[in-house]
Short mmCIF file of the C-alpha atoms (twelve columns), coordinates in Angstrom:
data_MODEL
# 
_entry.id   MODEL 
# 
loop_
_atom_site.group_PDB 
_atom_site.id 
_atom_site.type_symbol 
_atom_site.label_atom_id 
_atom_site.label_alt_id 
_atom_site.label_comp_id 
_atom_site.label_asym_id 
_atom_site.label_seq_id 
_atom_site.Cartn_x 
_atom_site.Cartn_y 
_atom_site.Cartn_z 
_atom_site.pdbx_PDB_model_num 
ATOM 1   C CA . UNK A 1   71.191  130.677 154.629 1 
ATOM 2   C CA . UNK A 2   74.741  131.823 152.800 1 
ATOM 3   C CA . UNK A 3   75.753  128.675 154.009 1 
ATOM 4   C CA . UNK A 4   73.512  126.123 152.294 1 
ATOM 5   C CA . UNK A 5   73.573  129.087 149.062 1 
ATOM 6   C CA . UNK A 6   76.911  127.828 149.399 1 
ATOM 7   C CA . UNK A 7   76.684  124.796 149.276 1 
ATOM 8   C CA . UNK A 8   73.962  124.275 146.998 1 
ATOM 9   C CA . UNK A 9   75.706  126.381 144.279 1 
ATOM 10  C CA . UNK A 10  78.921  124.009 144.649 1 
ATOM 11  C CA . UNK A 11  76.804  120.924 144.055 1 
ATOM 12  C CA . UNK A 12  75.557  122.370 141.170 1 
ATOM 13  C CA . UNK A 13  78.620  123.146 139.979 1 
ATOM 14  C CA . UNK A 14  80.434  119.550 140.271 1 
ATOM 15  C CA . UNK A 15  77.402  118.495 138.552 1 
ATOM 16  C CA . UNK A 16  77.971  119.979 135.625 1 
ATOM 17  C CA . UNK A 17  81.811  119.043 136.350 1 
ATOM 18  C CA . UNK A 18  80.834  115.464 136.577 1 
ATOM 19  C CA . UNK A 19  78.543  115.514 133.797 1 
ATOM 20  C CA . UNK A 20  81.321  116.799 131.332 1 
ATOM 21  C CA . UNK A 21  84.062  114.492 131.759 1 
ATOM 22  C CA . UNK A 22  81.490  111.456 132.381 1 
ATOM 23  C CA . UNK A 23  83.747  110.012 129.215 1 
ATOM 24  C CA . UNK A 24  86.822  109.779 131.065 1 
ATOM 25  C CA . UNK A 25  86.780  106.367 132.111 1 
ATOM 26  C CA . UNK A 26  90.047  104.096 132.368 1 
ATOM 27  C CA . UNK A 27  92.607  106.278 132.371 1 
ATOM 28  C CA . UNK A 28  95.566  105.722 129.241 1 
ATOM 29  C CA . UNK A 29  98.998  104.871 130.538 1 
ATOM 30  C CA . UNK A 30  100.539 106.261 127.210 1 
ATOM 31  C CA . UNK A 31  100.467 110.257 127.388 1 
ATOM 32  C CA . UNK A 32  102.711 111.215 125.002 1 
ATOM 33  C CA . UNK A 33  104.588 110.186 121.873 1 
ATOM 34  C CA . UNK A 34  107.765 112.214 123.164 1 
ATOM 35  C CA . UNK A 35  110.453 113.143 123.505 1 
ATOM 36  C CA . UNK A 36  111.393 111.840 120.175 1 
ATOM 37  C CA . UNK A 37  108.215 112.986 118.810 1 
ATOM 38  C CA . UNK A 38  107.425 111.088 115.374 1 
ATOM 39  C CA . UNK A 39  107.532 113.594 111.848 1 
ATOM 40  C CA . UNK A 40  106.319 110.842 109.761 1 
ATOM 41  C CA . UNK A 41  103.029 108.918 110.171 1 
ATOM 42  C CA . UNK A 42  101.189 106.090 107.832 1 
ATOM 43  C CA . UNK A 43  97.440  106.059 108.701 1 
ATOM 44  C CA . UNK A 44  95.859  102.911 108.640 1 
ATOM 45  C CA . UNK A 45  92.126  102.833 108.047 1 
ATOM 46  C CA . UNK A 46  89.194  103.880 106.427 1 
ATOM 47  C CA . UNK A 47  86.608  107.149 105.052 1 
ATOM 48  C CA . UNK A 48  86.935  108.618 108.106 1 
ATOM 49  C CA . UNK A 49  90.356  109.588 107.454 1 
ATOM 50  C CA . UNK A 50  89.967  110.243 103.585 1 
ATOM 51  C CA . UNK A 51  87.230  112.571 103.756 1 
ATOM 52  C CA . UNK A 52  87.799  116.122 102.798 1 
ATOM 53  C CA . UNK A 53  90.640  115.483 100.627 1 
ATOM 54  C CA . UNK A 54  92.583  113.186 103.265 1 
ATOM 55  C CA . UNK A 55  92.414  114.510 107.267 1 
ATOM 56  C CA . UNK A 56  96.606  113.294 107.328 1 
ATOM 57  C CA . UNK A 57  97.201  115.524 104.650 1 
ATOM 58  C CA . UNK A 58  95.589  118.487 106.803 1 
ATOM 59  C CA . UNK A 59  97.709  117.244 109.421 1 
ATOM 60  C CA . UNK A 60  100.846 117.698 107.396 1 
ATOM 61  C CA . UNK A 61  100.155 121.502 106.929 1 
ATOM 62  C CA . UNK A 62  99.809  121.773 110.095 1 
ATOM 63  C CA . UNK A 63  102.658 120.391 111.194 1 
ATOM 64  C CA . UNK A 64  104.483 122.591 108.612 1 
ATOM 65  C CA . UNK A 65  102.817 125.927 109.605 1 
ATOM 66  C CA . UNK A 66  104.138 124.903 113.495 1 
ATOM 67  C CA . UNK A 67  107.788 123.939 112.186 1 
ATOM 68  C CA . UNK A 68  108.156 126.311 109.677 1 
ATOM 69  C CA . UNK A 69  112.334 126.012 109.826 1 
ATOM 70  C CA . UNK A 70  111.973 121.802 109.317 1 
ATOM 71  C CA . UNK A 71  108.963 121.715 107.447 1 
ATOM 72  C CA . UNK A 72  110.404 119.541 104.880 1 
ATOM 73  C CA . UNK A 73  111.010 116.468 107.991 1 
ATOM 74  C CA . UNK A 74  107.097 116.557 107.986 1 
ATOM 75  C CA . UNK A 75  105.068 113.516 105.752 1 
ATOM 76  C CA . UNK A 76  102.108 111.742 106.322 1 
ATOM 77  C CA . UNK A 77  100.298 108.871 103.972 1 
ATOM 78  C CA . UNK A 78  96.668  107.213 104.362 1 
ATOM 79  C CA . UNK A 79  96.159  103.940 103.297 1 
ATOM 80  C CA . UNK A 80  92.561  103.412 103.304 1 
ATOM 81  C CA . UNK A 81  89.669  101.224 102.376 1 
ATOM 82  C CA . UNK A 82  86.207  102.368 102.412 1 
ATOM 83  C CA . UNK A 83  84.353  100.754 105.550 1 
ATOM 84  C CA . UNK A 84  87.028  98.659  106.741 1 
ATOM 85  C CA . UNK A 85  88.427  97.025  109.961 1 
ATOM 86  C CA . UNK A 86  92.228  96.485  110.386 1 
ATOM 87  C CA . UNK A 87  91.952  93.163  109.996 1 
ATOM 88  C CA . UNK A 88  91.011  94.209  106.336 1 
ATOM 89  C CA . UNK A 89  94.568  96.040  105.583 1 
ATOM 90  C CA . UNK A 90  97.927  93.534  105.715 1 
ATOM 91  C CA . UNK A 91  100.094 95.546  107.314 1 
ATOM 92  C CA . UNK A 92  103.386 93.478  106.770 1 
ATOM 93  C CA . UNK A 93  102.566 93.963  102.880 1 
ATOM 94  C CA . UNK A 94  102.052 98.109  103.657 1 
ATOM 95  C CA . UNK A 95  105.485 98.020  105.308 1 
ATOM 96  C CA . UNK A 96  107.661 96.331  103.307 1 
ATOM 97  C CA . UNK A 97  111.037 97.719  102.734 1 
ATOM 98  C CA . UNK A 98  110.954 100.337 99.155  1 
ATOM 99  C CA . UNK A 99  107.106 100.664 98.977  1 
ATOM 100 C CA . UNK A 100 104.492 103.011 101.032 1 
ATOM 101 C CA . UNK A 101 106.763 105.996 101.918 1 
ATOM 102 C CA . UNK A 102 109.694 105.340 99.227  1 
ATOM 103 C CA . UNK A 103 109.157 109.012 97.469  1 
ATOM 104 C CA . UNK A 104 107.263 111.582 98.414  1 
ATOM 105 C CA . UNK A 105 106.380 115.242 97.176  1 
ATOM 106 C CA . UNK A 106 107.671 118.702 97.880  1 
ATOM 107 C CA . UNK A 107 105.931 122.452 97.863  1 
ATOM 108 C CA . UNK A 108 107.028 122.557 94.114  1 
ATOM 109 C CA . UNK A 109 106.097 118.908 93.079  1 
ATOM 110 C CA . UNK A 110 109.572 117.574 92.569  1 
ATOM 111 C CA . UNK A 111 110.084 113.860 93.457  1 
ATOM 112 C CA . UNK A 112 111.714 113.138 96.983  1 
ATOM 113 C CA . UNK A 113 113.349 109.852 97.164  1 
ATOM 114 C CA . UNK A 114 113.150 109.142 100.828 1 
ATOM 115 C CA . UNK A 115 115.826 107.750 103.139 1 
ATOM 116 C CA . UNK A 116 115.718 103.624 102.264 1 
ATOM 117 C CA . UNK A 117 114.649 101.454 105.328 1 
ATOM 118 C CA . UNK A 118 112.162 103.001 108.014 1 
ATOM 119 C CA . UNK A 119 109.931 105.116 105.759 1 
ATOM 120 C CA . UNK A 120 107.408 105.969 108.870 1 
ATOM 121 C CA . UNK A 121 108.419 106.923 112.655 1 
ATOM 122 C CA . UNK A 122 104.977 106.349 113.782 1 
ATOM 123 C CA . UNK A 123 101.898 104.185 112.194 1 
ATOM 124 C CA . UNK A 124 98.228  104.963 113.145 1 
ATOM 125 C CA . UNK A 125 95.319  102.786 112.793 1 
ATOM 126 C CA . UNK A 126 91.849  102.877 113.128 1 
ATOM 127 C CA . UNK A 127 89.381  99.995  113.158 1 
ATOM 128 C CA . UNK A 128 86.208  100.772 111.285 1 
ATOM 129 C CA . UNK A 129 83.519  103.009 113.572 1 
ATOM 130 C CA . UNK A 130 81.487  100.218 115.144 1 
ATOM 131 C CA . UNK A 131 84.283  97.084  115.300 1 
ATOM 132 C CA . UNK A 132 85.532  98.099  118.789 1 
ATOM 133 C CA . UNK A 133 82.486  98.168  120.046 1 
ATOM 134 C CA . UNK A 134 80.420  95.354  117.793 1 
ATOM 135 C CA . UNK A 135 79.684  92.599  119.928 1 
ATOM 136 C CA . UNK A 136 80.501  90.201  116.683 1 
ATOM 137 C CA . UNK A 137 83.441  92.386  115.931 1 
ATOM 138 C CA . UNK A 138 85.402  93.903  119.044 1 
ATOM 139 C CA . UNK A 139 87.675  90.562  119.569 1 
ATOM 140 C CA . UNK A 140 88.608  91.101  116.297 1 
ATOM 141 C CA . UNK A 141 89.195  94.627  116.939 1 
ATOM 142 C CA . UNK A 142 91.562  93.469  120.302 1 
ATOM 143 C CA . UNK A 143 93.078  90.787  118.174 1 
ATOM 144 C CA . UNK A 144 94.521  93.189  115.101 1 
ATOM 145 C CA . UNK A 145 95.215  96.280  117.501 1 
ATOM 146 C CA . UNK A 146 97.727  93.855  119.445 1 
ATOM 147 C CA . UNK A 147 98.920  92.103  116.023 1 
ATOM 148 C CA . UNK A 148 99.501  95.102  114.066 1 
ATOM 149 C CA . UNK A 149 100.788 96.918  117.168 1 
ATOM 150 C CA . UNK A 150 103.657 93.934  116.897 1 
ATOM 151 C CA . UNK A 151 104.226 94.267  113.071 1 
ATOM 152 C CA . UNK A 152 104.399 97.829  113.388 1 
ATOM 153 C CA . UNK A 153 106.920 97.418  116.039 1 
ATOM 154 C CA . UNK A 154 109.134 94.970  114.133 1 
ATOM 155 C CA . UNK A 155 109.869 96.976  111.646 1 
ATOM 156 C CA . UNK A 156 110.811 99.890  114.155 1 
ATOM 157 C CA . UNK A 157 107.994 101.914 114.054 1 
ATOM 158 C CA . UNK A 158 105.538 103.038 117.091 1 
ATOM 159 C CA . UNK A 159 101.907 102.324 116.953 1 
ATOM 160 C CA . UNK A 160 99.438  104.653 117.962 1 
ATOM 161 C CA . UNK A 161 95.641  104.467 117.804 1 
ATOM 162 C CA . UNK A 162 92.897  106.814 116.843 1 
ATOM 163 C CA . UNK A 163 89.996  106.868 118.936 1 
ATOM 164 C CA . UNK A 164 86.866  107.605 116.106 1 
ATOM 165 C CA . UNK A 165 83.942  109.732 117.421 1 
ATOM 166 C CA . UNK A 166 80.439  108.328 117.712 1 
ATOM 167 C CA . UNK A 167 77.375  109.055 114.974 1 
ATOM 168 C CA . UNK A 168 75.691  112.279 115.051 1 
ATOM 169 C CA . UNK A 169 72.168  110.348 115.914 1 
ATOM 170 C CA . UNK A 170 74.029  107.826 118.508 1 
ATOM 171 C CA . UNK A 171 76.196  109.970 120.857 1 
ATOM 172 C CA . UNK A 172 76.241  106.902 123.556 1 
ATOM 173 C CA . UNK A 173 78.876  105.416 121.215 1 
ATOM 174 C CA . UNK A 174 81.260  107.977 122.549 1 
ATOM 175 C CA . UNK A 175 81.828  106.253 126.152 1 
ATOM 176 C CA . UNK A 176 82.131  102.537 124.921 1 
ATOM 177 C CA . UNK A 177 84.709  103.786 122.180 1 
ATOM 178 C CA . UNK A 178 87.162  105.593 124.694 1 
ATOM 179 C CA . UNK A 179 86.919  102.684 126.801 1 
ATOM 180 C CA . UNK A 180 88.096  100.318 124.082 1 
ATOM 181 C CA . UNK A 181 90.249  102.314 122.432 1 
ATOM 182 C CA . UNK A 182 91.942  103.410 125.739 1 
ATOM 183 C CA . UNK A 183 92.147  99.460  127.029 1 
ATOM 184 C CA . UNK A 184 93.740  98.645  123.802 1 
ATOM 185 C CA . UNK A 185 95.975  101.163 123.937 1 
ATOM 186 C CA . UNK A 186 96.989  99.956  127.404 1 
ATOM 187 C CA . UNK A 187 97.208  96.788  126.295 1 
ATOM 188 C CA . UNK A 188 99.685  97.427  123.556 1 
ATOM 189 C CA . UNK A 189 101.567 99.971  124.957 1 
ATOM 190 C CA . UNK A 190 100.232 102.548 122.413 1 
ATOM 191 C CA . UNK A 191 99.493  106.302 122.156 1 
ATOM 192 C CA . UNK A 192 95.862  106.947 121.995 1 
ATOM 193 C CA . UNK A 193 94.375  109.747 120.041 1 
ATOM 194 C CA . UNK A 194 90.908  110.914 121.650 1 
ATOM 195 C CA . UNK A 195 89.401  112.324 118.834 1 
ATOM 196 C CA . UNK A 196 86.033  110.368 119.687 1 
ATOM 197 C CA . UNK A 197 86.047  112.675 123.119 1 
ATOM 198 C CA . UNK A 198 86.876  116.350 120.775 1 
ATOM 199 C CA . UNK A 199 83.809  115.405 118.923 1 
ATOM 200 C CA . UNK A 200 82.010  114.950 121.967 1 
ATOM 201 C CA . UNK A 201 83.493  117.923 123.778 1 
ATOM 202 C CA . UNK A 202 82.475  120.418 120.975 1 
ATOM 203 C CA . UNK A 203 78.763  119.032 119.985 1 
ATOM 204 C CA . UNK A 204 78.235  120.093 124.510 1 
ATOM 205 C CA . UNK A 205 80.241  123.684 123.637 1 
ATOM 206 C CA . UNK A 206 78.333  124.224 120.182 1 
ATOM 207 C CA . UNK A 207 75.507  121.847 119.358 1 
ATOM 208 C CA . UNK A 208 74.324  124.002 116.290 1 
ATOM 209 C CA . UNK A 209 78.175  123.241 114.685 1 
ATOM 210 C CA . UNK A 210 77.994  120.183 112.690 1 
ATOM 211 C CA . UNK A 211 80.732  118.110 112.555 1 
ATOM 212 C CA . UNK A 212 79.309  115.563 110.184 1 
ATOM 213 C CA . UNK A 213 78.196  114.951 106.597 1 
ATOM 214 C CA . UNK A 214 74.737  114.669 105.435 1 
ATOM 215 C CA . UNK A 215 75.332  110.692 106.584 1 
ATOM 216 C CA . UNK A 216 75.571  111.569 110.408 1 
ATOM 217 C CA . UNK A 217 78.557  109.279 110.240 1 
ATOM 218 C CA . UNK A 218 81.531  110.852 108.011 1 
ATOM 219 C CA . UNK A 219 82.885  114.321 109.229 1 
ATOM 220 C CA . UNK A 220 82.308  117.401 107.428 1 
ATOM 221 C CA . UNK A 221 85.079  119.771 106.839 1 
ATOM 222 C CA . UNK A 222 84.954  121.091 110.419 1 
ATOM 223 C CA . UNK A 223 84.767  117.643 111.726 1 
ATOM 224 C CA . UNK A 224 87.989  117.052 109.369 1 
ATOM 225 C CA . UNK A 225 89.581  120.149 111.083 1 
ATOM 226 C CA . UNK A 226 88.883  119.223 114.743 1 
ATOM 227 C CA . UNK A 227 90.200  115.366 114.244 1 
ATOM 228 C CA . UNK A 228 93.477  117.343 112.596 1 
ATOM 229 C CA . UNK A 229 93.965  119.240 115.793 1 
ATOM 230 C CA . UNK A 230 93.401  116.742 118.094 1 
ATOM 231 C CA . UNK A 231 96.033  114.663 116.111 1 
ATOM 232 C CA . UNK A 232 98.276  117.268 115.938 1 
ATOM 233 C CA . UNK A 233 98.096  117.717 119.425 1 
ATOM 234 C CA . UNK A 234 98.394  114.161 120.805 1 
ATOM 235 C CA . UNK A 235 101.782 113.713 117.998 1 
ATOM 236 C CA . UNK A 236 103.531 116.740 118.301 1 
ATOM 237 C CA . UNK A 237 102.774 117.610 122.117 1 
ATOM 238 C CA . UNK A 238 101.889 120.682 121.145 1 
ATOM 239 C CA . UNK A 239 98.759  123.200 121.637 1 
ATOM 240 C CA . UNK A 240 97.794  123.630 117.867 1 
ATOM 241 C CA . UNK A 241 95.841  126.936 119.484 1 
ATOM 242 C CA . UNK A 242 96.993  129.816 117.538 1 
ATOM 243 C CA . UNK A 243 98.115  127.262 114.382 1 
ATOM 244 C CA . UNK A 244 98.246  129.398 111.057 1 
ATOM 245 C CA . UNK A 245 96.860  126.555 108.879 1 
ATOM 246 C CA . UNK A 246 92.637  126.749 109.317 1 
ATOM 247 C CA . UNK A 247 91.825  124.960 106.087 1 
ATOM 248 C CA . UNK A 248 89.636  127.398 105.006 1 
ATOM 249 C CA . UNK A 249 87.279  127.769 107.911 1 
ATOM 250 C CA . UNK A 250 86.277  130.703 109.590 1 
ATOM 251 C CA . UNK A 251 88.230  131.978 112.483 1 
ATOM 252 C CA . UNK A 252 85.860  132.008 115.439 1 
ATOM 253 C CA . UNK A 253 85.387  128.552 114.102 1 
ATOM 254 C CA . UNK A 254 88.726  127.817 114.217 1 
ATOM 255 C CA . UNK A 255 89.653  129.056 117.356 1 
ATOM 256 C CA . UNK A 256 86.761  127.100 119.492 1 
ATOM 257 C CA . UNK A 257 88.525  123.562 117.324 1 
ATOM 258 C CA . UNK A 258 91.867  124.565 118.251 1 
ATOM 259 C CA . UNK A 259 90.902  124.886 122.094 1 
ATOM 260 C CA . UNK A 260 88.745  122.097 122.258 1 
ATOM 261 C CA . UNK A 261 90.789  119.698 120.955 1 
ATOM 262 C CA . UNK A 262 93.759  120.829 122.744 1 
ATOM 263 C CA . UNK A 263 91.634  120.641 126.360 1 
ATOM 264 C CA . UNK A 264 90.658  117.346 125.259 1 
ATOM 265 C CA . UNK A 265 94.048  116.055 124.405 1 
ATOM 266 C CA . UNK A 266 95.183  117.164 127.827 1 
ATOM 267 C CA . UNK A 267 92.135  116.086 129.763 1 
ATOM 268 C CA . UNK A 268 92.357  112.779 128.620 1 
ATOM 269 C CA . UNK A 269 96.293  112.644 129.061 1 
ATOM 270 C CA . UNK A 270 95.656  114.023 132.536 1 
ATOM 271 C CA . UNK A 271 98.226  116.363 132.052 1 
# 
């Protein structure tokens, strides 16, 4: 009878094993952004990143509260259209030699003319929430990842991709996502971010925390805070548990984010 407890008890468990990482499907070949991990990043995309005051400016104080010492090395810039694909943003135009990235700001608002030439080390771009997975829209999708992957590459910076999370009210989204967002990744030789799986991840850990805006689409502060993290993570190959920077929220809040998104980040990298 011990036996079979035994063994029924260890089923059980690799269900629930199973039924947790059902996302993980093909598996990225790109795991980290290292050695030479990028300081400066140009994010390509749409609301999803401009909500709460612009998620790659969270990122930047993040990055700053980690690297207190070379704080200064760390920049990050949106360019964003509301609702749009890549194919809406022309990214030879948004990389052109003296414009996105020329000057930037420091802690006491003086201008920072920037090093001429490469203004970004990495750039990463998001297609809009359903194009990846739109059956009139995902060859586009494959089309501009590999295109603007090339671009980006020319002028001697490394693409990455961010994986976007599914709606509050259609969590099946999540799977097909990954899987396109990982394939293109393979496909171009580019860094994934899995923020799509974080989301995911903490809606099975917490289901009362929302993550989204009255919209069920756009994230709410904490869903700001938890793609941050899982950014942080994937760019800096580092566990953004413990981070100083909490953008307000509360800290049991805080800590759950900081975890989940760094088990996610290393999940997914199978690392």
């Amino acid at each position: 009878m011990m036996r079979l407890f035994a063994r029924v008890m260890l089923a059980m468990c690799l269900a629930v094993v199973v039924g947790f990482h059902a996302q993980a499907q093909t598996k990225p070949k790109v795991t980290t952004s290292g050695p030479d991990f990028p300081k400066t990043a140009l994010f390509v995309g749409n609301s999803f990143f401009y909500y709460n005051n612009g998620m790659p400016g969270h990122l930047s104080f993040m990055e700053r509260a980690a690297y207190p010492e070379n704080k200064a090395a760390y920049r990050n810039t949106m360019a964003t259209i509301g609702g749009s694909g890549l194919d809406w943003h022309d990214m030879e135009n948004l990389l052109r030699a003296g414009g996105l990235g020329a000057y930037s700001f420091d802690e006491q608002n003086n201008v920072v003319f920037n090093k001429p030439g490469r203004q970004y080390d990495a750039v990463v771009m998001m297609d809009c929430s359903q194009c990846p997975i739109h059956p009139q829209l995902k060859d586009a999708f494959a089309t501009f990842a590999k295109k603007d992957g090339e671009i980006v590459r020319a002028h001697g910076m490394r693409p990455v991709l961010f994986m976007s999370w599914a709606y509050a009210d259609k969590p099946e989204m999540t799977e097909a996502l990954a899987e396109a967002y990982t394939i293109a990744g393979n496909a171009n030789d580019a860094l994934v971010i899995p923020a799509g799986l974080a989301f995911a991840r903490v809606r099975k850990l917490q289901p009362e925390l929302n993550l989204y805006a009255p919209d069920k689409r756009h994230p709410s502060p904490v869903g700001t805070y938890l793609a941050t993290c899982v950014t942080f993570a994937a760019l800096t190959g580092r566990s953004p548990v413990g981070n100083s920077y909490t953008m307000g929220l509360d800290a049991p809040t805080v800590e759950l984010l900081q975890k989940a998104a760094w088990d996610t980040v290393q999940e997914y990298y199978g690392l």
